[in-house]
C-alpha angles and dihedrals in degrees: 000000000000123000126255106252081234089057094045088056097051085050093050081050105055083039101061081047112273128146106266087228091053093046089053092057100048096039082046105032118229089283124226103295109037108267115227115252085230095060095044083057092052095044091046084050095047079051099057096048085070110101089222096048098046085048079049090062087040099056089043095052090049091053090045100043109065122211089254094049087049088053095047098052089048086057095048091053096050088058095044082054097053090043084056102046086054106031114033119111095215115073090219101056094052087048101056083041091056099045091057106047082055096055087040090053083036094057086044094050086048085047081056105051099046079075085229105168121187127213101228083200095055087054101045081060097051095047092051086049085066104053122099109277121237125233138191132221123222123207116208117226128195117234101223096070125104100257094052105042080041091238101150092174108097082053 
């Protein structure tokens, strides 16, 4: 079922970071009379329980999000995590930082180890396969104007 354009911009909404109740309000409008706060963040909620919405989200965040940014975050994460497993006051904490730091460097060794290679120039290629394809527009000109025929004389 496709999607409502009001409901694909609450999900491009939610998906570029805004509250969902926020983004309610603005893809809806405030009604007549003034909807309650309360009842644009039940409704938002009610929305996002919906599976195509939430693929909707999905799909957004994907277009939003580049593959560098992706990397990046992940980065960041990682490093958040180790922080964590040596830093943090509470045991717990360390020790599911920890845990999972171990089954992050366990899934690369496996990575590793599948010998799996990959040809930078073959995904280079991928990735510029999906970018947006650029088109040009012709413009189709009669050949019985001046500037075609080179009669300059009605210049």
């Amino acid at each position: 079922m496709a999607l409502s354009p009001r409901i694909q911009r609450f999900a491009k909404l939610v998906a570029s970071g805004m509250r969902q109740t926020d983004a309610r309000i603005a893809a809806f409008g405030d009604g007549w009379p003034s909807i309650k706060r309360a009842s644009h963040s039940q409704q938002a909620s009610r929305l996002m329980q919906r599976p195509d919405v939430r693929a909707a989200v999905a799909e957004y965040t994907e277009q939003l999000l580049p593959l560098a940014d992706l990397r990046a975050v992940a980065q960041q994460m990682e490093a958040n995590l180790y922080d964590l497993a040596l830093h943090s006051p509470n045991p717990r904490v360390r020790l599911e930082a920890s845990r999972l730091l171990i089954a992050i460097c366990e899934r690369r060794e496996e990575q590793q180890r599948s010998g799996r290679t990959i040809n930078v120039d073959t995904l280079i290629a991928e990735l510029a396969g999906l970018a947006p394809k650029r088109t040009l527009d012709l413009e189709i000109v009669d050949d019985n104007t001046p500037e075609a025929t080179g009669d300059e004389s009605e210049c």
